[in-house]
Backbone as CSV, one residue per row, in Angstrom:
resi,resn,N_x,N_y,N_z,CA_x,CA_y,CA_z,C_x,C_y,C_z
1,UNK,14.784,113.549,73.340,14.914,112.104,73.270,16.247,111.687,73.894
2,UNK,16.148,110.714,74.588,17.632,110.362,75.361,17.847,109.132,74.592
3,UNK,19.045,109.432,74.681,20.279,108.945,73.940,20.671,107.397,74.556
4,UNK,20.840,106.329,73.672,21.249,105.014,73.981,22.202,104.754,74.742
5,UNK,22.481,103.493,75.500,23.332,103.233,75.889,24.894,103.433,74.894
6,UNK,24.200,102.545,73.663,25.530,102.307,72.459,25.785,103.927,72.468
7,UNK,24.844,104.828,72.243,25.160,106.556,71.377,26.242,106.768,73.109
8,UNK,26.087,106.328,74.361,26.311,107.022,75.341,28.330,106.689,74.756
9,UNK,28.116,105.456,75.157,29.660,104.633,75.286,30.126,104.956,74.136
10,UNK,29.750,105.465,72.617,30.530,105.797,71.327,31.050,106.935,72.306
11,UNK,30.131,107.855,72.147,30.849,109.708,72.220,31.796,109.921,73.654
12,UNK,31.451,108.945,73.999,32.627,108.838,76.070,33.607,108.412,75.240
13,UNK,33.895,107.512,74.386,35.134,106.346,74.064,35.676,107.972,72.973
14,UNK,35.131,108.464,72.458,35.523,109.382,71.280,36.013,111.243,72.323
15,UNK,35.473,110.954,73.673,35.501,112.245,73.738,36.309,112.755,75.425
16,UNK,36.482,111.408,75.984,37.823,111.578,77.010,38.701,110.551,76.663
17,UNK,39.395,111.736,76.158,40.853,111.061,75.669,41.796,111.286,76.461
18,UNK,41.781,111.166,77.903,43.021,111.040,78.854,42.547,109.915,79.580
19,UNK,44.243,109.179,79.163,43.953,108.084,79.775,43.722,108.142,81.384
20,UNK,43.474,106.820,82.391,43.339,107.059,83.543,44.453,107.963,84.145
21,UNK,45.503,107.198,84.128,46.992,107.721,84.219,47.239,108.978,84.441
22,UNK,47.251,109.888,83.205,47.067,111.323,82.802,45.401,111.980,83.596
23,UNK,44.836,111.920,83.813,43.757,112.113,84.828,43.899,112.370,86.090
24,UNK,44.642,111.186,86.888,44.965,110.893,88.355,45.886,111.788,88.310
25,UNK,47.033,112.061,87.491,47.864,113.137,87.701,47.428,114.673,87.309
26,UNK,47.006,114.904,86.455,46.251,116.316,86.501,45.504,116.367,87.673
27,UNK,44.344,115.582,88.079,43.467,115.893,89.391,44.271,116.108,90.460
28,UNK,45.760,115.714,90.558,46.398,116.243,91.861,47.200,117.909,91.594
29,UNK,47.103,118.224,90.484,47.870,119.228,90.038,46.804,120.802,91.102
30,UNK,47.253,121.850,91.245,46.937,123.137,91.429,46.237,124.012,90.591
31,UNK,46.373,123.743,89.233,46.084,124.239,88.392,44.157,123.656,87.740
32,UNK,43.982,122.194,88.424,43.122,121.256,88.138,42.264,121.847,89.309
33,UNK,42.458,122.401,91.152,41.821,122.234,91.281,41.543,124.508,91.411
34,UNK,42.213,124.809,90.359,42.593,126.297,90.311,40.393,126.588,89.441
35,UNK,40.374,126.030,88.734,39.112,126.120,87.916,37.493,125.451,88.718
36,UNK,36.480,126.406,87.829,35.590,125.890,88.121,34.915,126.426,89.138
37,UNK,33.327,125.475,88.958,32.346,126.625,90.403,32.536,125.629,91.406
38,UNK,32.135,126.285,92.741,32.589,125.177,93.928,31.572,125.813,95.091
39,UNK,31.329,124.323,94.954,29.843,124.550,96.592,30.280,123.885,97.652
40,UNK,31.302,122.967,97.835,32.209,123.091,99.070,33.216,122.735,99.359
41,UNK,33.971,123.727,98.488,35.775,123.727,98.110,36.299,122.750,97.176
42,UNK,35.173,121.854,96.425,35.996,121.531,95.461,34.962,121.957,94.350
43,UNK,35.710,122.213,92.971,34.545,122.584,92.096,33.732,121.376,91.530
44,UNK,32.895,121.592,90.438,31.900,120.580,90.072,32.830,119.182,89.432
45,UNK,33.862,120.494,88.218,34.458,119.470,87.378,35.487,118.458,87.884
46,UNK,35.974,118.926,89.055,37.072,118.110,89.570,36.878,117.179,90.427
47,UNK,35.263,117.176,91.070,34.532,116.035,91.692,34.209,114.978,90.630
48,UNK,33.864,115.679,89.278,33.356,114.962,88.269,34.950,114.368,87.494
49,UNK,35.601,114.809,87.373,36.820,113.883,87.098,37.173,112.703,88.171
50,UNK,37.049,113.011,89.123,37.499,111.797,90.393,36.721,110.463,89.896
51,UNK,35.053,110.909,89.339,34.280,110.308,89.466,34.640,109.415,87.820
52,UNK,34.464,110.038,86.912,35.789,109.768,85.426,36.479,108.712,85.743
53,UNK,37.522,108.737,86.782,38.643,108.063,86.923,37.903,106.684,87.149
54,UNK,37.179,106.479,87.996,36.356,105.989,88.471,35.686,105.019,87.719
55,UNK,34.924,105.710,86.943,34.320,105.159,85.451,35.211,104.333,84.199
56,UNK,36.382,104.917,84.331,37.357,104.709,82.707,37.636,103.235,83.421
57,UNK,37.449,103.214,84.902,38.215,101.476,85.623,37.170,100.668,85.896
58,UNK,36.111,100.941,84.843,35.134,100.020,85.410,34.312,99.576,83.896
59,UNK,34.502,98.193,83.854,33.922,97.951,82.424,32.598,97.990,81.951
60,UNK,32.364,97.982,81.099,31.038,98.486,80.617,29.909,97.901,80.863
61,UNK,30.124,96.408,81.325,28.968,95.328,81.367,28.527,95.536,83.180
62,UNK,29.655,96.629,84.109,29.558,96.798,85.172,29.119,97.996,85.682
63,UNK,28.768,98.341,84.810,28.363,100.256,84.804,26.841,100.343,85.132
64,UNK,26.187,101.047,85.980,24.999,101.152,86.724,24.508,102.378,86.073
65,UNK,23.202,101.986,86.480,22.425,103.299,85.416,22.647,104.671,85.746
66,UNK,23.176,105.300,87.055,23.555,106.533,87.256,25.107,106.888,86.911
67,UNK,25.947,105.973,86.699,27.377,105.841,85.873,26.979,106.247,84.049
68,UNK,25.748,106.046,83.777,25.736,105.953,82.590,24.778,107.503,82.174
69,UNK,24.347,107.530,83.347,23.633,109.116,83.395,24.894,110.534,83.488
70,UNK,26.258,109.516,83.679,27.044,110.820,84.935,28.006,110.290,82.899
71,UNK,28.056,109.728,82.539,28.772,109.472,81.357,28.055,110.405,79.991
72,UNK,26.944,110.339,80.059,26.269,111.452,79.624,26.313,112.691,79.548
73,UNK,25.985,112.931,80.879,26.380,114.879,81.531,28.076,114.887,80.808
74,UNK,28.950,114.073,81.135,30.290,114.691,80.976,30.611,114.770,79.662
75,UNK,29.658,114.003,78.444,30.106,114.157,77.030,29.071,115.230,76.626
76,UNK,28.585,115.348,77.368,27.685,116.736,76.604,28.264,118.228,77.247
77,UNK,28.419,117.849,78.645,29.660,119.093,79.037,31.050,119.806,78.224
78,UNK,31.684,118.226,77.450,32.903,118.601,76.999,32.631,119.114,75.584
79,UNK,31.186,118.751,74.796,31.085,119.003,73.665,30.535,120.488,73.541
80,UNK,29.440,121.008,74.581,29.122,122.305,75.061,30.830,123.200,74.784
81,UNK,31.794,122.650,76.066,32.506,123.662,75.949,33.882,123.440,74.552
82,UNK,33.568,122.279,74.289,34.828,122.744,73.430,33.886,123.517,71.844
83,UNK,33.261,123.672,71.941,32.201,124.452,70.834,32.488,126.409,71.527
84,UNK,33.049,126.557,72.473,33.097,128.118,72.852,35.289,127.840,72.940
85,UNK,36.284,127.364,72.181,36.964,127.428,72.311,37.708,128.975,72.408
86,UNK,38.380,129.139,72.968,39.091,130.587,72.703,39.909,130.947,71.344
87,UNK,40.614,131.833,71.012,41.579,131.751,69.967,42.592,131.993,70.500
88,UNK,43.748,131.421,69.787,44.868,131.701,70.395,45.308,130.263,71.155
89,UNK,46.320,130.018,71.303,47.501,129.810,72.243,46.151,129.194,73.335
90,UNK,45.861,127.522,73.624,44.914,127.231,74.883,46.207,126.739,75.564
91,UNK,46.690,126.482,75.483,47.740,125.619,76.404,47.551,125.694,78.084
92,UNK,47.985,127.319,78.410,47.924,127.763,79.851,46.550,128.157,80.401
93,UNK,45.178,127.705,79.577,44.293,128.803,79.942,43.069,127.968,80.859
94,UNK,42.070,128.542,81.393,41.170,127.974,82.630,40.417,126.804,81.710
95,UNK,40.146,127.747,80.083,39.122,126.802,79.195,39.918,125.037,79.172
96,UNK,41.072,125.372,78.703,41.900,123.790,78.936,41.622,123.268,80.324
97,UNK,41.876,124.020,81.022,42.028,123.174,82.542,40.663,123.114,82.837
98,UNK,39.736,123.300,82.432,38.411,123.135,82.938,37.771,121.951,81.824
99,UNK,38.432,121.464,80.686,38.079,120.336,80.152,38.999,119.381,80.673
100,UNK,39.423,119.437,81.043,40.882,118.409,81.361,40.527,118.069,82.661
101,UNK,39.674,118.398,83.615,39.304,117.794,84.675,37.937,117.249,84.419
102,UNK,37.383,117.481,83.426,36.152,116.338,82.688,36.771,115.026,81.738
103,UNK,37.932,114.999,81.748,38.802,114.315,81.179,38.946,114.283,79.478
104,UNK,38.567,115.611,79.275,39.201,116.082,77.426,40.237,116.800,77.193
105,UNK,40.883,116.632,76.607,42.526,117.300,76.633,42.031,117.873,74.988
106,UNK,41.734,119.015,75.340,41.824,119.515,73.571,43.078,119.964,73.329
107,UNK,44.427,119.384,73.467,45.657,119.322,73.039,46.176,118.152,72.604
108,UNK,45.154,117.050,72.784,45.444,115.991,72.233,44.286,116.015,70.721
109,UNK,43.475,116.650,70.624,42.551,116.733,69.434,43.595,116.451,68.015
């Protein structure tokens, strides 16, 4: 069963917690575009953050039905992976930097 508009915009508003700001600057970082699978030199997640940035600047009453499909994929992506967290110390590791270009900072949790 797919999920409402309202269920979409709760778990996005609850589940990228970097602001635009913090986004635009990680996506230029080495380390942002260090992660991830890539079909032609950039990986999935860091196309999909551009696209994030994108989204967080565009209000809700302006959001098109494939914005709201791509808002979807990325809260079910971040909830997938932050459910396989590592132990230990995430600070330096690919699992952080590979949510953090879907725009979840599980250091801000």
């Amino acid at each position: 069963m797919a999920k409402s508009r309202d269920e979409i915009w709760s778990e996005w508003q609850a589940l990228v917690n970097m602001t635009p700001k913090e986004l635009e600057d990680w996506l230029e970082t080495r380390e942002s575009r260090s992660v991830g699978d890539t079909d032609d030199g950039e990986s999935t997640g860091h196309r999909s953050g551009r696209r994030i940035l994108r989204l967080l600047g565009t209000r809700k009453d302006d959001l098109a039905g494939d914005d709201w499909d791509h808002m979807a994929k990325v809260t079910g992506y971040i909830r997938r992976h932050t459910a396989q967290r590592p132990e230990g110390d995430v600070t330096d590791t690919r699992w952080r930097y590979s949510l953090m270009n879907w725009g979840h900072d599980p250091l801000k949790d």
